[in-house]
C-alpha positions, 0 to 999 in steps of 0.5 A: 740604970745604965744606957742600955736600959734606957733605950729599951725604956725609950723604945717601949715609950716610942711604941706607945707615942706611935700608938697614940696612948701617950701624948706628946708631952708625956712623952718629952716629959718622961724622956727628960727623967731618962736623963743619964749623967756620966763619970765626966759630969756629962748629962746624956738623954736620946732625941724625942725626934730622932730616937739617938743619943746626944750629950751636952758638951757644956754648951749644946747638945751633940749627937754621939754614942754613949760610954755606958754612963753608969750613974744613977738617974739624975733627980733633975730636971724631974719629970715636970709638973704641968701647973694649974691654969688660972681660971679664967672665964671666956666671959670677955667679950672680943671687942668688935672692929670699929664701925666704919667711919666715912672719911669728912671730905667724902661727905662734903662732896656728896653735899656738892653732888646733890646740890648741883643735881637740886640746881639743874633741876630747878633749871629744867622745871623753870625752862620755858616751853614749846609755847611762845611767851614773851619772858620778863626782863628779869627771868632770863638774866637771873637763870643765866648768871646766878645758879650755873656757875656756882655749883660749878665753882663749888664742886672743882674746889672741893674734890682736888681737896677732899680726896687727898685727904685719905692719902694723908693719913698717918695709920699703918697697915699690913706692909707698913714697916719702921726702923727703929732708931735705937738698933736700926732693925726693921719691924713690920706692922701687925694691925689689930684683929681676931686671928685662930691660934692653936692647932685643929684636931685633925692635925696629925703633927699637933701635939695636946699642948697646941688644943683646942684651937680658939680664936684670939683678938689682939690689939695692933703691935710691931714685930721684928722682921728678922731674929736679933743679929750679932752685930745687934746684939753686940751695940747693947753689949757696947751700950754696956745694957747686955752681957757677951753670949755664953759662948761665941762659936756655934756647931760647925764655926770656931768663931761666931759672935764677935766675926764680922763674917757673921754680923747678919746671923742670928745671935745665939747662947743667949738665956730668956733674961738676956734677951728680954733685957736686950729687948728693953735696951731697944725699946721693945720687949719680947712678944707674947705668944699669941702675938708671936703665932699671929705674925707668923700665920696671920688670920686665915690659919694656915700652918706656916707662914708661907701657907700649907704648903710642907716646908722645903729647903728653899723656904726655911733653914730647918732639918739640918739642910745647912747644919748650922744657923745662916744669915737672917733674911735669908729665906724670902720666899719663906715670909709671913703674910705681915712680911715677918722673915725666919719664923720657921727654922734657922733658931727658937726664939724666947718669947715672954710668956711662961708655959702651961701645957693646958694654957689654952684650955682657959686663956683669955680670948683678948691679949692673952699674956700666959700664966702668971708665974710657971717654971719654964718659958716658951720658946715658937718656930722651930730651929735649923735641926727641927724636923717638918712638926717643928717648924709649923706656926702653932708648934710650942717648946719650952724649957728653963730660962736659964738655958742657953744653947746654939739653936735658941735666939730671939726677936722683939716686939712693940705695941 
């Protein structure tokens, strides 16, 4: 099969994606055995996204058109076969929120209150009326000096007190950010909750390996605020606990890691192992994908992190509006609702679980890790060549751990 025979066979694949007889995940699935291999060695395949040529240089993908390649099919990758999902059982029951518990101080006060309402009671009930009467000597001195002051006394100590003590407490929530001591990054907090992942059946951008839609309680966990940056990752090669990335240049730069010009962007040609290690150096690990999904959606199912909002230049670095990567943080307005940053575009980020197209068909509804052991991992968020179904909260990506390339990065978590 020569490459003209291949994008006739793309074509006819194209037609039937559009038509909705083929799923999404067919479609990738049947693109990649349509792989070509050159006399060079060179692998080529056409874009699902954009239907033109692209050849692995050795370390990216680039758009080029191709020399007729004439070898035959390549045997790998094969056309993947999704594994069987575990099967679980949705008999787990969500754990529900705590009950609300009134804070001690609060509960002393209220005392005070009704005590000092039960004094001047007393007071009232026991005051003399209209009626002339001679009091006895030991009446009027004993309402006067004994019951007034006290409650008075009592309930100005106690509230200075008892509502400072809220303030004291040592819990975080949404906002609550920390840096870590090991690589200086600033993770934000994500507190514990039930949150809806996956995509919805009227979504027209959502592909089958998104569905259903379910709800997932997840206990409370820290996430990086940015991707891992060179001069990050360039501490734990120092550390001696990571090895250099695969290749330190990028689409349209000679020079990348390693350039102090590039110190806040994010690390690149890192494989899976490389940045769980990193993780692990840092005293983090990788997120897992629902924890990944909740910190960039939150609880209210919104398709980006922003909101519903279609994605715009100002918001993301995606669709190839820079044409490469650009320095983390970069996109403010473009936050999560926990203040998670980049989690659309700019690179693909690993996170720990393996991948199952049917994963979600059976998952756990508290703390799902994904499958047990698979061939691929999942990669979430879309990169700066993505177009706007690539960057939406619930998108899933995969590919071999091995795989290093200019649009795939990472972030850590903690619990």
């Amino acid at each position: 099969m020569d490459s003209s025979q291949v994008a006739a066979e793309f074509r006819q694949l194209k037609a039937q994606y559009d038509a909705g007889t083929l799923s999404e995940t067919d479609f990738k699935a049947r693109l990649q055995d349509l792989m070509l291999q050159d006399e060079q060695g060179r692998w080529w395949m056409i874009g699902y996204e954009t239907g033109q040529w692209y050849v692995h240089d050795g370390e990216k993908w680039v758009r080029a058109e191709p020399p007729m390649p004439q070898k035959k099919l390549a045997e790998e990758p094969a056309r993947r076969e999704e594994a069987t999902a575990p099967k679980l059982t949705r008999s787990e029951v969500v754990a529900p929120p705590p009950a609300r518990k009134w804070p001690v101080g609060w509960i002393v006060v209220a005392v005070g209150l009704v005590g000092l309402v039960a004094v001047i009671t007393t007071w009232a009930a026991m005051r003399p009326g209209p009626t002339p009467i001679t009091p006895a000597p030991t009446v009027t001195p004993a309402l006067t000096a004994t019951p007034r002051p006290e409650p008075t006394k009592t309930l100005t100590a106690a509230l200075p007190t008892k509502a400072s003590e809220p303030i004291k407490s040592s819990v975080p929530g949404i906002a609550s950010t920390m840096v870590s001591d090991k690589d200086g990054m600033t993770l934000v907090y994500v507190p514990a909750g039930e949150f809806t992942m996956g995509a919805a059946d009227g979504d027209s951008e959502a592909s089958d390996n998104e569905k259903p839609q379910h709800k997932v309680y997840l206990d409370a966990y820290w996430i990086d605020r940015t991707e891992v940056t060179n001069a990050r990752y360039r501490q734990c090669v120092a550390a001696g606990a990571c090895q250099p990335p695969s290749a330190s240049k990028t689409h349209t730069r000679a020079s990348y890691y390693g350039n102090a010009e590039y110190d806040n962007y994010p690390v690149i040609y890192v494989a899976w192992d490389a940045a769980q290690k990193y993780c692990q150096w840092a005293g983090r690990r990788l997120p897992t994908e629902a924890e990944w999904e909740k910190a960039a959606r939150g609880t209210d199912g919104r398709k980006y992190p922003w909101g519903d909002a279609a994605p715009e230049n100002q918001r993301a670095n995606f669709n190839n509006n820079k044409d490469d990567t650009t320095a983390v943080g970069g996109y403010p307005s473009g936050a999560s609702p926990y203040g998670a940053v980049d989690m659309a575009g700019n690179v693909w980020e690993w996170v720990a679980d393996w991948y199952n197209a049917t994963y979600y068909r059976n998952a756990p509804a508290q703390n799902p890790k994904g499958p047990d052991a698979d061939q691929y991992r999942v990669l979430r968020g879309g990169s700066w060549v993505s177009v706007q179904r690539g960057v939406r909260a619930a998108g899933r990506y995969w590919f071999a751990p091995t795989f290093v390339d200019s649009v795939i990065g990472f972030r850590c978590a903690r619990s």
